[in-house]
PDB file of N, CA, C and O in Angstrom:
ATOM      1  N   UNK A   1       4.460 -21.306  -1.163  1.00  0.00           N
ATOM      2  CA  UNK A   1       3.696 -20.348  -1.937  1.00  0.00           C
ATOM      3  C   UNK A   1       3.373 -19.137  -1.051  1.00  0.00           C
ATOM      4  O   UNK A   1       3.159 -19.418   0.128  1.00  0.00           O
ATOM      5  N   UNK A   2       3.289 -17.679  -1.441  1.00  0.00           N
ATOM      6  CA  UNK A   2       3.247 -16.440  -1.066  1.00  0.00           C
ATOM      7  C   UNK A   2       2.046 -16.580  -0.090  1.00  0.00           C
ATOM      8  O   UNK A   2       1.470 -17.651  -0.281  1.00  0.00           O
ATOM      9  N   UNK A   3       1.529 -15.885   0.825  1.00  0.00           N
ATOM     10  CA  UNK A   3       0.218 -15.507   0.901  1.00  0.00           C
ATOM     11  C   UNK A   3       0.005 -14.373   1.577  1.00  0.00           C
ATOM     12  O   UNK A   3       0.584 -14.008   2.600  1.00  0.00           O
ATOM     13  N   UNK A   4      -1.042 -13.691   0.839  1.00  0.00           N
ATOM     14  CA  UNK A   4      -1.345 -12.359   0.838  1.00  0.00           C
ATOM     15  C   UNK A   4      -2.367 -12.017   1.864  1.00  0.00           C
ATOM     16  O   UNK A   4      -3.504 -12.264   1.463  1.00  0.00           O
ATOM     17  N   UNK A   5      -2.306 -11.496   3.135  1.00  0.00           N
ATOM     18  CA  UNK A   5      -3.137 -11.235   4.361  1.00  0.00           C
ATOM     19  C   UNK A   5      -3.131  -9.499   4.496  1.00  0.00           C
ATOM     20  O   UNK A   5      -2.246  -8.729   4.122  1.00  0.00           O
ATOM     21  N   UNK A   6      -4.318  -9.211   5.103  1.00  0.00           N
ATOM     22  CA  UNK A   6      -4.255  -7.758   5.874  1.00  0.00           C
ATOM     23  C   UNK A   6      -3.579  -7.908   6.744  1.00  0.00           C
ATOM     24  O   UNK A   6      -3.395  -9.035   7.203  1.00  0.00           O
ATOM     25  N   UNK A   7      -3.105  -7.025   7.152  1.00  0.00           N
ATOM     26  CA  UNK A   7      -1.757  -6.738   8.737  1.00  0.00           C
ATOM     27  C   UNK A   7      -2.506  -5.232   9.281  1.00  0.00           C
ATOM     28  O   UNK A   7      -3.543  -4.667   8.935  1.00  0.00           O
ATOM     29  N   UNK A   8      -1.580  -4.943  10.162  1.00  0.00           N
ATOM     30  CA  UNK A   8      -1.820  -4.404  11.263  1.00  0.00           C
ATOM     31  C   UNK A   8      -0.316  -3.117  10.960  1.00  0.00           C
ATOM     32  O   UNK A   8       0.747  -3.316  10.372  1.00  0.00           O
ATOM     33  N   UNK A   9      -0.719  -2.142  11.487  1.00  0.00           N
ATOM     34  CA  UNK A   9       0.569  -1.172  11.164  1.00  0.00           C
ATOM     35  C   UNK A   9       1.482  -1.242  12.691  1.00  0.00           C
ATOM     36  O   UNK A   9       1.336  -0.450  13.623  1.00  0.00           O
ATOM     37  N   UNK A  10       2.052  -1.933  12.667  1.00  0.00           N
ATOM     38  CA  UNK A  10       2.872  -2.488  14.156  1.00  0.00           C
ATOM     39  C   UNK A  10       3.993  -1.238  13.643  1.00  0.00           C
ATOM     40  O   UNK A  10       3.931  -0.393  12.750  1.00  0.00           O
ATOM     41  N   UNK A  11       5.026  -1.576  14.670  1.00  0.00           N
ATOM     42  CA  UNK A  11       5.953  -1.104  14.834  1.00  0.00           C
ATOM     43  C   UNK A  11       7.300  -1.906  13.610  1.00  0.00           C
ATOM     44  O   UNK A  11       8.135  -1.337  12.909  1.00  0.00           O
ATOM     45  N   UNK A  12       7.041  -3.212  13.766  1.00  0.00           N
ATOM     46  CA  UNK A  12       7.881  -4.328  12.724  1.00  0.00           C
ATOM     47  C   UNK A  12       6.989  -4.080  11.526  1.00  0.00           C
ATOM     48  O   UNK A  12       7.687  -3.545  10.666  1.00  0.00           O
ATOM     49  N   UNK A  13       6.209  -4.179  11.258  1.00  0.00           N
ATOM     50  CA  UNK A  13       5.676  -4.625   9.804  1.00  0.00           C
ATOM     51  C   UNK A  13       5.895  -2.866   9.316  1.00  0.00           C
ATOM     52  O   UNK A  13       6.240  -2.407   8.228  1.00  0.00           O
ATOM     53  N   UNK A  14       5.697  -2.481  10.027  1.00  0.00           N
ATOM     54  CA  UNK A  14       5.721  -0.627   9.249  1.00  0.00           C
ATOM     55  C   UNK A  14       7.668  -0.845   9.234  1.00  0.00           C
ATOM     56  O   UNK A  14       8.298  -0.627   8.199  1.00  0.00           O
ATOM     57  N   UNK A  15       8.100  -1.122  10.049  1.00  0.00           N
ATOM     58  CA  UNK A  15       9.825  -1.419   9.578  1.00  0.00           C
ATOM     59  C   UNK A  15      10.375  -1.946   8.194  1.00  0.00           C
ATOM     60  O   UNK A  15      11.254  -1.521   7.444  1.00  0.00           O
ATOM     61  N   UNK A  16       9.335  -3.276   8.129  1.00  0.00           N
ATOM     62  CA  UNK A  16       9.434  -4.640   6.883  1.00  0.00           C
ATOM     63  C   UNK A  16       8.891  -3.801   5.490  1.00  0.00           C
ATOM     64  O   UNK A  16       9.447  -4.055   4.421  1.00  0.00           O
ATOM     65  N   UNK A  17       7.769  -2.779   5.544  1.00  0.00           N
ATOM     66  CA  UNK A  17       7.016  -2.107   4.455  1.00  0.00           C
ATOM     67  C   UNK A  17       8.692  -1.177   3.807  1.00  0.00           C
ATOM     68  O   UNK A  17       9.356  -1.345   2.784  1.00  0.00           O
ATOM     69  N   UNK A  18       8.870  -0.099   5.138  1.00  0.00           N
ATOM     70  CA  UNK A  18       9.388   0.966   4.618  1.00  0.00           C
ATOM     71  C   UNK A  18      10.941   0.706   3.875  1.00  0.00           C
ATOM     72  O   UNK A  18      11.261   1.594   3.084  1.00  0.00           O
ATOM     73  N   UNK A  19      12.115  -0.637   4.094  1.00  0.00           N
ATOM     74  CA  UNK A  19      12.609  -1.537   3.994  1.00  0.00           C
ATOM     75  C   UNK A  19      12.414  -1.769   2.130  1.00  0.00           C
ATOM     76  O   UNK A  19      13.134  -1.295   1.251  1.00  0.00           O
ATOM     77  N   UNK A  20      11.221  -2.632   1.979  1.00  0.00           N
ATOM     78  CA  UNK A  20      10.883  -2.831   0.635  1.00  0.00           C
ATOM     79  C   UNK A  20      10.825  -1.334  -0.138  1.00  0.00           C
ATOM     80  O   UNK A  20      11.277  -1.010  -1.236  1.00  0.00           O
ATOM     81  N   UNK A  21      10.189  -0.655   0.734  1.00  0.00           N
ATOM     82  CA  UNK A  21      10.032   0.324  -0.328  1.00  0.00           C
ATOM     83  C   UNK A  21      11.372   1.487  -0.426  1.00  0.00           C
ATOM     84  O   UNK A  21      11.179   2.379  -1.252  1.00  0.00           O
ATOM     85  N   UNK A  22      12.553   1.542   0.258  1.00  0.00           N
ATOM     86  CA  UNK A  22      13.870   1.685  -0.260  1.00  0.00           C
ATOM     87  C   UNK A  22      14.600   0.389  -0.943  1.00  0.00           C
ATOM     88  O   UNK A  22      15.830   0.420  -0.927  1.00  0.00           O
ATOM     89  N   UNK A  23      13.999  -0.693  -1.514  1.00  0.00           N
ATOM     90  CA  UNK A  23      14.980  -1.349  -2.129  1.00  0.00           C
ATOM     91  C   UNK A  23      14.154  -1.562  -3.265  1.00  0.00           C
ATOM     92  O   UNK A  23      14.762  -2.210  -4.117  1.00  0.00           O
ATOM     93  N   UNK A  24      12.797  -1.208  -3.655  1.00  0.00           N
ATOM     94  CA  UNK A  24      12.311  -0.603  -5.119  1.00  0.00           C
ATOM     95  C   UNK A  24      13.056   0.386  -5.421  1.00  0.00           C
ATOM     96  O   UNK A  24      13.800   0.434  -6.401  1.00  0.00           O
ATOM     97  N   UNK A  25      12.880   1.360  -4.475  1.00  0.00           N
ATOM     98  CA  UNK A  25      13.436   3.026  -4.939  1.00  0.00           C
ATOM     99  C   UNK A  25      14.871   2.778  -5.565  1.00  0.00           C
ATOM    100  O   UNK A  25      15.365   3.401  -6.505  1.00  0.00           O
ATOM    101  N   UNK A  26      15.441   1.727  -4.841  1.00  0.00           N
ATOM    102  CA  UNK A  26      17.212   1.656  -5.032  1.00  0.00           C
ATOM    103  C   UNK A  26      16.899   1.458  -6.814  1.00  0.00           C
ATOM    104  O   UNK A  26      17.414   2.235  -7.618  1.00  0.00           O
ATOM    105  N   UNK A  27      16.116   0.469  -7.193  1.00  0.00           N
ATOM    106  CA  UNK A  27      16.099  -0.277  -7.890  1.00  0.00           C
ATOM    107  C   UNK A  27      16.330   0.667  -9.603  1.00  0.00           C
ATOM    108  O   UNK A  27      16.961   0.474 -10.642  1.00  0.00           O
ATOM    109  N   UNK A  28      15.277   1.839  -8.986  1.00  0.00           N
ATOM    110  CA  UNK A  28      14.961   2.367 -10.243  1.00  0.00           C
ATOM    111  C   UNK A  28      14.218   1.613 -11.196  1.00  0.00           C
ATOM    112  O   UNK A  28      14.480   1.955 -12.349  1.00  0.00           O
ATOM    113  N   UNK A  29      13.556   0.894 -11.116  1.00  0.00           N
ATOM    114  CA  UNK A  29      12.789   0.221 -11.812  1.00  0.00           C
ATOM    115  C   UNK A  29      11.389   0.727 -12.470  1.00  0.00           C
ATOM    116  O   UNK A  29      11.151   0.112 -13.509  1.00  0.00           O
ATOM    117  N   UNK A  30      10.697   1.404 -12.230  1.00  0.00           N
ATOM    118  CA  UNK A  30       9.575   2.235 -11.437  1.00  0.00           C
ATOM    119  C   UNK A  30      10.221   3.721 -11.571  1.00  0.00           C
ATOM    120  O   UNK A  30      11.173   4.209 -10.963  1.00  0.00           O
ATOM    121  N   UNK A  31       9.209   4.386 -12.776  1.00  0.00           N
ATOM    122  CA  UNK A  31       9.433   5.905 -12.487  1.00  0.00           C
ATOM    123  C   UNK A  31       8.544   6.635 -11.561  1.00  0.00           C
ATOM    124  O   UNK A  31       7.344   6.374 -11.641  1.00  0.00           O
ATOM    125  N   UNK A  32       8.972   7.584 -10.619  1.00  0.00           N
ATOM    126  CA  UNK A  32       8.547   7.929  -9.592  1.00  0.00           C
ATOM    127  C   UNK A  32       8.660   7.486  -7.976  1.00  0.00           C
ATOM    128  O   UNK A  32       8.496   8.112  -6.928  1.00  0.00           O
ATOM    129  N   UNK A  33       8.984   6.244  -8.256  1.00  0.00           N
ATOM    130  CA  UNK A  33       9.281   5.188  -7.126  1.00  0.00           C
ATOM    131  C   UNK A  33      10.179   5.922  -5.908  1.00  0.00           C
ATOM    132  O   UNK A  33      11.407   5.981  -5.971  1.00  0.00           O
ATOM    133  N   UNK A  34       9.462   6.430  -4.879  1.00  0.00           N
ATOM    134  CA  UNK A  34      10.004   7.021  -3.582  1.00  0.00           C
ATOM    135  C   UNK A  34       9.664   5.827  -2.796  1.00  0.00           C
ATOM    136  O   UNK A  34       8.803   4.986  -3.053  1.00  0.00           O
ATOM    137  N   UNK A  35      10.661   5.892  -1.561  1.00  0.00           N
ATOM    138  CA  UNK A  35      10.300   5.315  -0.370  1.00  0.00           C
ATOM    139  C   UNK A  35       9.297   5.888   0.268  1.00  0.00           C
ATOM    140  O   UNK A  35       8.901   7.032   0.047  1.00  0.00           O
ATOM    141  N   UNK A  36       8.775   5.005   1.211  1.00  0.00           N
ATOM    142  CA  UNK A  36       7.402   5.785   2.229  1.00  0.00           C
ATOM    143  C   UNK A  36       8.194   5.803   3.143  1.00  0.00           C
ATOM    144  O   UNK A  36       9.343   5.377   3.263  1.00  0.00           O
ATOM    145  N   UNK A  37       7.016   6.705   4.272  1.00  0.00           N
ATOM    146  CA  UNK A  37       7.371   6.823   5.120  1.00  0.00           C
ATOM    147  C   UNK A  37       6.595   6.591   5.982  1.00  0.00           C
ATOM    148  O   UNK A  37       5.499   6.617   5.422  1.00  0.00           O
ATOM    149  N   UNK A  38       6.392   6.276   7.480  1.00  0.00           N
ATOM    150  CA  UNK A  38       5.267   6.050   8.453  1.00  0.00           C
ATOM    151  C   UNK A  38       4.288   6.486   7.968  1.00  0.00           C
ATOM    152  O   UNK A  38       3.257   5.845   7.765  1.00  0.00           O
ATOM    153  N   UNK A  39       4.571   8.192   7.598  1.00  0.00           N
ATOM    154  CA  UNK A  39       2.960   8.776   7.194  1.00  0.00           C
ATOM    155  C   UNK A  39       2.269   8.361   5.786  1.00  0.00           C
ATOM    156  O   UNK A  39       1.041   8.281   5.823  1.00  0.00           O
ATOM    157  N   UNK A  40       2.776   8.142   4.805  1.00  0.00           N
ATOM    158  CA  UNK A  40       2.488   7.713   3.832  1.00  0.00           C
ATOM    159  C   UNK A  40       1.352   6.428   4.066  1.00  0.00           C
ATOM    160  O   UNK A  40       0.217   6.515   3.597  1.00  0.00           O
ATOM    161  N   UNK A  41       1.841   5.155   4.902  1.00  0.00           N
ATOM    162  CA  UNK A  41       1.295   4.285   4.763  1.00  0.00           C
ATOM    163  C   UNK A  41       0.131   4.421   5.201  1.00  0.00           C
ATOM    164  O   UNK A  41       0.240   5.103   6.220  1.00  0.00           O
ATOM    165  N   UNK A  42      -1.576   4.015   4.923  1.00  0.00           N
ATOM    166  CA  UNK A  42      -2.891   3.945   5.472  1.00  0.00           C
ATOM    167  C   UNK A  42      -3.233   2.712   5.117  1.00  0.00           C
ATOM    168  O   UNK A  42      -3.007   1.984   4.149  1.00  0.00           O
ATOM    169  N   UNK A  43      -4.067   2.605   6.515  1.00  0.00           N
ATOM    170  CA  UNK A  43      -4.394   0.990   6.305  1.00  0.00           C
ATOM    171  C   UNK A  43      -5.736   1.216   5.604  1.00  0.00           C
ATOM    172  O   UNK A  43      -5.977   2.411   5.437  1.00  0.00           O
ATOM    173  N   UNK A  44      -6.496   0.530   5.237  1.00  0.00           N
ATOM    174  CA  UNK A  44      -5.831  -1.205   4.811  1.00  0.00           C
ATOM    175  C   UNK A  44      -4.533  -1.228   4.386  1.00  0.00           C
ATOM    176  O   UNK A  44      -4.070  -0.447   3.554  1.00  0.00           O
ATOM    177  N   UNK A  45      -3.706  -2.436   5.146  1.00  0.00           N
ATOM    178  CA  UNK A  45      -2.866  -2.726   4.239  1.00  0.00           C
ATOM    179  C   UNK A  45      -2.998  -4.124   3.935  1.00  0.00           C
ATOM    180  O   UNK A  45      -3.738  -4.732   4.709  1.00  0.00           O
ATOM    181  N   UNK A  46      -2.383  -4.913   2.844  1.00  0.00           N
ATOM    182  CA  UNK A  46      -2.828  -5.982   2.692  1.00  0.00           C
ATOM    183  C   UNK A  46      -0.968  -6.365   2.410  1.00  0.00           C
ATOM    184  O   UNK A  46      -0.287  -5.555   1.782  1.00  0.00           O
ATOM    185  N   UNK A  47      -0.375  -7.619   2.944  1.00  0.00           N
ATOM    186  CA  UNK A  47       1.074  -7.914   2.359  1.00  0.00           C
ATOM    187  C   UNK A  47       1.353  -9.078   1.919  1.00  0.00           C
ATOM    188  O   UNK A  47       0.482  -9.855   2.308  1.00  0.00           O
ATOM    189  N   UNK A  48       2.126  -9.587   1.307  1.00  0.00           N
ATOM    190  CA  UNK A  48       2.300 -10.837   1.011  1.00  0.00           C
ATOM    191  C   UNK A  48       3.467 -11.446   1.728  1.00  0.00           C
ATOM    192  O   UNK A  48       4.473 -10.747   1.849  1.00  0.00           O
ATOM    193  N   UNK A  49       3.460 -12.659   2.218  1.00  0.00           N
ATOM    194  CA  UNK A  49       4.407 -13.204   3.085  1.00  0.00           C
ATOM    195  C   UNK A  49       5.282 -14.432   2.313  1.00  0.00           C
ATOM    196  O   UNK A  49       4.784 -15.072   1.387  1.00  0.00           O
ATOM    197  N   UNK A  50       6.438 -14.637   2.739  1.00  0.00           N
ATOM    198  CA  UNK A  50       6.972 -15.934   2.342  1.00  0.00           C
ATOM    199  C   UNK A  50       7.176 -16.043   3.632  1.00  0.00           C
ATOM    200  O   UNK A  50       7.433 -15.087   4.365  1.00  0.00           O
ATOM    201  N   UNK A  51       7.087 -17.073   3.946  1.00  0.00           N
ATOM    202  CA  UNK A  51       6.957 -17.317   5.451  1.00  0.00           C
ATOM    203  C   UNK A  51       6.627 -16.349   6.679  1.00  0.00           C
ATOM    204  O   UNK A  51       5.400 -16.271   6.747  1.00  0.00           O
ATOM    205  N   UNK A  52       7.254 -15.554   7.709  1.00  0.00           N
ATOM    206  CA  UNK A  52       7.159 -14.735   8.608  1.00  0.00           C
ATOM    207  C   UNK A  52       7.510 -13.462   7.361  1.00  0.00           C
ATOM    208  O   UNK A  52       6.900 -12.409   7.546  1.00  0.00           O
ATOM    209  N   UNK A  53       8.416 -13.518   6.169  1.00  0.00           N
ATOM    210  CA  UNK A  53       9.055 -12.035   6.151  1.00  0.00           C
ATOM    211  C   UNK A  53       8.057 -11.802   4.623  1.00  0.00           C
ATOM    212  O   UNK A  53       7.826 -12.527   3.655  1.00  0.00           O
ATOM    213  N   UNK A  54       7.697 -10.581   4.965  1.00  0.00           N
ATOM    214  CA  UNK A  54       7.062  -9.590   3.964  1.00  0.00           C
ATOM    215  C   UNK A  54       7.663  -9.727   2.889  1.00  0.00           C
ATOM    216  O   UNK A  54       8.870  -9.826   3.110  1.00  0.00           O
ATOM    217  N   UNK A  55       7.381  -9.790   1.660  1.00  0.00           N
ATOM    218  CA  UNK A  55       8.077  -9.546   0.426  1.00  0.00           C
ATOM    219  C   UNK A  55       7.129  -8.906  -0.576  1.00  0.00           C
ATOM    220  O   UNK A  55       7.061  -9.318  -1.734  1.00  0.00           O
ATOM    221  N   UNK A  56       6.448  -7.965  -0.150  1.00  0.00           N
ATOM    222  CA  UNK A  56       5.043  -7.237  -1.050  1.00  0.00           C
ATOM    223  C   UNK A  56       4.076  -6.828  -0.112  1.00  0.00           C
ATOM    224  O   UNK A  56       3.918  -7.266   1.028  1.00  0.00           O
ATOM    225  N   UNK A  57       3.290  -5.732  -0.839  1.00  0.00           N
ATOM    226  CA  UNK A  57       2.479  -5.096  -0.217  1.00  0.00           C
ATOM    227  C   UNK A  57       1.431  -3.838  -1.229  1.00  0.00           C
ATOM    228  O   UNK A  57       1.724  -3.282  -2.287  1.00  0.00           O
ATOM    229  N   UNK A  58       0.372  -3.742  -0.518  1.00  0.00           N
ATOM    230  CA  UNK A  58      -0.169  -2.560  -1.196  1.00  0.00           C
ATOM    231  C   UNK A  58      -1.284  -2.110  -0.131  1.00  0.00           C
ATOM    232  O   UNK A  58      -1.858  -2.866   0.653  1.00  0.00           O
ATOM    233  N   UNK A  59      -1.481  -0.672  -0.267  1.00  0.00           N
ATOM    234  CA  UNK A  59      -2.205   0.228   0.436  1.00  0.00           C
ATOM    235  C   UNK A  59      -3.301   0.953  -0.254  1.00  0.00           C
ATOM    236  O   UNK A  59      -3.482   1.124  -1.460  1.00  0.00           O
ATOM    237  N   UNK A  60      -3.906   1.293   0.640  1.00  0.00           N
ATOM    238  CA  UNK A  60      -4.616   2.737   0.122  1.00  0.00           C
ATOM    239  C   UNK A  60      -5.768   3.194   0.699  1.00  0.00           C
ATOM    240  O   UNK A  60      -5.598   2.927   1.889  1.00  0.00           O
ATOM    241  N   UNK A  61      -6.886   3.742   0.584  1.00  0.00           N
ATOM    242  CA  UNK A  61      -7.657   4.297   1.678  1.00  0.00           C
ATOM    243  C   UNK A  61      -9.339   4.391   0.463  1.00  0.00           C
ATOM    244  O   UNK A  61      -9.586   4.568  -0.730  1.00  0.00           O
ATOM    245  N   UNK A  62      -9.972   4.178   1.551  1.00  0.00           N
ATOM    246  CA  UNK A  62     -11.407   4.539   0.798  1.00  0.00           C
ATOM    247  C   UNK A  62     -11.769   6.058   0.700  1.00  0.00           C
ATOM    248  O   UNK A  62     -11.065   6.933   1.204  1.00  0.00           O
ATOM    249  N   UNK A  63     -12.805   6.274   0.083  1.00  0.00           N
ATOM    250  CA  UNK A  63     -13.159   7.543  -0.285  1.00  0.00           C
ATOM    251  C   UNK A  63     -14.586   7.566  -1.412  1.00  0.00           C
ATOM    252  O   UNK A  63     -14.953   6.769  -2.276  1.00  0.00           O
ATOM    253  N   UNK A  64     -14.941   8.402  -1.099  1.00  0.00           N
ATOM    254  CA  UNK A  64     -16.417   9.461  -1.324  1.00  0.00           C
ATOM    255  C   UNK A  64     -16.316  10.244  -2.350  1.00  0.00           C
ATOM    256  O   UNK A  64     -15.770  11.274  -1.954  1.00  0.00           O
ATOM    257  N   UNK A  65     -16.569  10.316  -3.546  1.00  0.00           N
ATOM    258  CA  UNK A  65     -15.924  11.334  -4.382  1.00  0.00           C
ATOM    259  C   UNK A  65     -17.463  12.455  -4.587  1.00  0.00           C
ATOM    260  O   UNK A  65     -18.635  12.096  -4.477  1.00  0.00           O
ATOM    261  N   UNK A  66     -17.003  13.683  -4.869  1.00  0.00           N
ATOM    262  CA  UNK A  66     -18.462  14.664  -4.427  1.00  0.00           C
ATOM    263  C   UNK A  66     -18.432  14.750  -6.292  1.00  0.00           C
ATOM    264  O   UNK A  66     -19.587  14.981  -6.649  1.00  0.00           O
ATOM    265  N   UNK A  67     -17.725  14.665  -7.214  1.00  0.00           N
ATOM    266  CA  UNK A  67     -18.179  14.864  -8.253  1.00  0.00           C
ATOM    267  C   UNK A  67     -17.992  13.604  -9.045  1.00  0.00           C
ATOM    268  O   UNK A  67     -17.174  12.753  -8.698  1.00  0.00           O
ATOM    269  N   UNK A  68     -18.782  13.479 -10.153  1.00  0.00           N
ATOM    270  CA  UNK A  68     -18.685  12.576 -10.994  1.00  0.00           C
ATOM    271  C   UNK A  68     -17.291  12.295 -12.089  1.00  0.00           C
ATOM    272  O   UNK A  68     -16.562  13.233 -12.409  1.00  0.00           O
ATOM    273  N   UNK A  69     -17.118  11.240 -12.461  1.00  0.00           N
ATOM    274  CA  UNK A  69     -15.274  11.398 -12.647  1.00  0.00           C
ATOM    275  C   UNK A  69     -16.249   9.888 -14.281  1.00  0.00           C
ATOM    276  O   UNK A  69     -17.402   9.459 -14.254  1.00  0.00           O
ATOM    277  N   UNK A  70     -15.250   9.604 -15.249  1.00  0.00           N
ATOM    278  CA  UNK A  70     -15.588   9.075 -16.202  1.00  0.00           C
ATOM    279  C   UNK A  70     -16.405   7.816 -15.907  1.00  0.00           C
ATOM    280  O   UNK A  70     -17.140   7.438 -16.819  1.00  0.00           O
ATOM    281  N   UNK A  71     -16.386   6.947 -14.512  1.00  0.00           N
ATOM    282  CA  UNK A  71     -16.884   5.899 -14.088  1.00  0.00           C
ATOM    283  C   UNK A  71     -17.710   5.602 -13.239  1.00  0.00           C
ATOM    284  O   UNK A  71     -18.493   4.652 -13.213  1.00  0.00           O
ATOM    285  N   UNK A  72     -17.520   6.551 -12.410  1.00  0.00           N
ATOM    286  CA  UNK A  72     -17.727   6.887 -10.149  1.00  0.00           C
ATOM    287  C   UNK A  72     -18.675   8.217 -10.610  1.00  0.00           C
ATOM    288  O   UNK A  72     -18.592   9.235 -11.297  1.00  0.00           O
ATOM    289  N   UNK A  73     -19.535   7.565  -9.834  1.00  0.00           N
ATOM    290  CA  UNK A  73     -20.689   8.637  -9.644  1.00  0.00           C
ATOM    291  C   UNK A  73     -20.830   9.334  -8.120  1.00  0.00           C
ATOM    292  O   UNK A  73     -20.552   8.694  -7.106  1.00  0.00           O
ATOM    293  N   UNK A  74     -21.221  10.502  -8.094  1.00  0.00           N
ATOM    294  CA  UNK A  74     -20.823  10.615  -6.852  1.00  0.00           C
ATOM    295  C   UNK A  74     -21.678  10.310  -5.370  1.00  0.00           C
ATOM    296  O   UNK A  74     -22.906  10.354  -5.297  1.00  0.00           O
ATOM    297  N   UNK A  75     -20.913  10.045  -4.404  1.00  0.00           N
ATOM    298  CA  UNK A  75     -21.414   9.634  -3.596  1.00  0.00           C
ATOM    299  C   UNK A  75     -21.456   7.744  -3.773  1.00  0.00           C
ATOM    300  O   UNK A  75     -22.313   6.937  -3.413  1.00  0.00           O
ATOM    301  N   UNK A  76     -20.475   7.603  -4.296  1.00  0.00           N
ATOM    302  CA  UNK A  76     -20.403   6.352  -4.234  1.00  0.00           C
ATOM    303  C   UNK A  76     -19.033   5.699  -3.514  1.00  0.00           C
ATOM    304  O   UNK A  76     -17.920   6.135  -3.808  1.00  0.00           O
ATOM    305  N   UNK A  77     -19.212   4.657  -2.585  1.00  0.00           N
ATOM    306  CA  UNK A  77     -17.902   4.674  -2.384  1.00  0.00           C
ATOM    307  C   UNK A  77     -17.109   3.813  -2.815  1.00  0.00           C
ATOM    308  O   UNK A  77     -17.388   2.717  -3.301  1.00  0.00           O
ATOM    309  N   UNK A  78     -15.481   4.570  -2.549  1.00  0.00           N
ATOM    310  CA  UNK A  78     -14.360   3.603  -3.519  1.00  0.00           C
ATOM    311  C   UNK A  78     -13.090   3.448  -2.900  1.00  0.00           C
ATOM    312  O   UNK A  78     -12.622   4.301  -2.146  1.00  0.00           O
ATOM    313  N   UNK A  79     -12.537   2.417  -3.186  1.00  0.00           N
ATOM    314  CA  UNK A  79     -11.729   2.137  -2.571  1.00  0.00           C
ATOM    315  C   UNK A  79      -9.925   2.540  -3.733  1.00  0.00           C
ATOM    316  O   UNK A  79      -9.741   2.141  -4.883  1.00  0.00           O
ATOM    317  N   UNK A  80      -9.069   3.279  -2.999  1.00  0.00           N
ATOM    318  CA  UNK A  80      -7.886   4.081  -4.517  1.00  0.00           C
ATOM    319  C   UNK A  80      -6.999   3.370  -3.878  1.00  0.00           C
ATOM    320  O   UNK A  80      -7.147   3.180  -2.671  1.00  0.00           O
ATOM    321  N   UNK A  81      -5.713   2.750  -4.691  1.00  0.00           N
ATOM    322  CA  UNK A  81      -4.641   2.243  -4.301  1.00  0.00           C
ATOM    323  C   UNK A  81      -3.572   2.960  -4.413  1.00  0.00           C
ATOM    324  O   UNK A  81      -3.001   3.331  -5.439  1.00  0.00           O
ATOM    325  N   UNK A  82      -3.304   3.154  -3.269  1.00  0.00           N
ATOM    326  CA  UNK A  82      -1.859   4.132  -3.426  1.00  0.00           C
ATOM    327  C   UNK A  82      -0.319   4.038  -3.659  1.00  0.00           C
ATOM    328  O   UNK A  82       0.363   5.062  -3.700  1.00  0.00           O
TER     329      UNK A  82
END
């Protein structure tokens, strides 16, 4: 069974991320679906493993929003998935 841990932006796992995310893009599955790139990725990252090798992942970064939006008030903080 999968399991889903935070990682670390190494040198391999930023290899294993960018990897998956040209063989979505191949896929066309997903409109919009680009590969990342080093800069793209911000940690947190959180991935899912089948054994040692990555097979999933998701990112994204916290944030402060200064105005009020339909839910988020401001000055509250939130966490956006990218």
């Amino acid at each position: 069974m999968p399991e889903i841990r935070r990682i670390e932006l190494t040198d391999d796992s930023v290899a294993q991320l960018i990897r998956l995310s040209e063989l979505w893009a191949e896929e066309g599955c997903s409109f919009g679906m680009v590969k990342n790139t080093r800069e793209d990725l911000k940690e947190p990252v959180f991935a899912a493993f089948d054994g040692d090798r990555i097979v999933g992942y998701a990112f994204g970064h916290f944030y402060t929003p200064e105005k009020k939006t339909s839910c988020i008030e401001p000055g509250s903080r939130c966490f956006e998935l990218d």
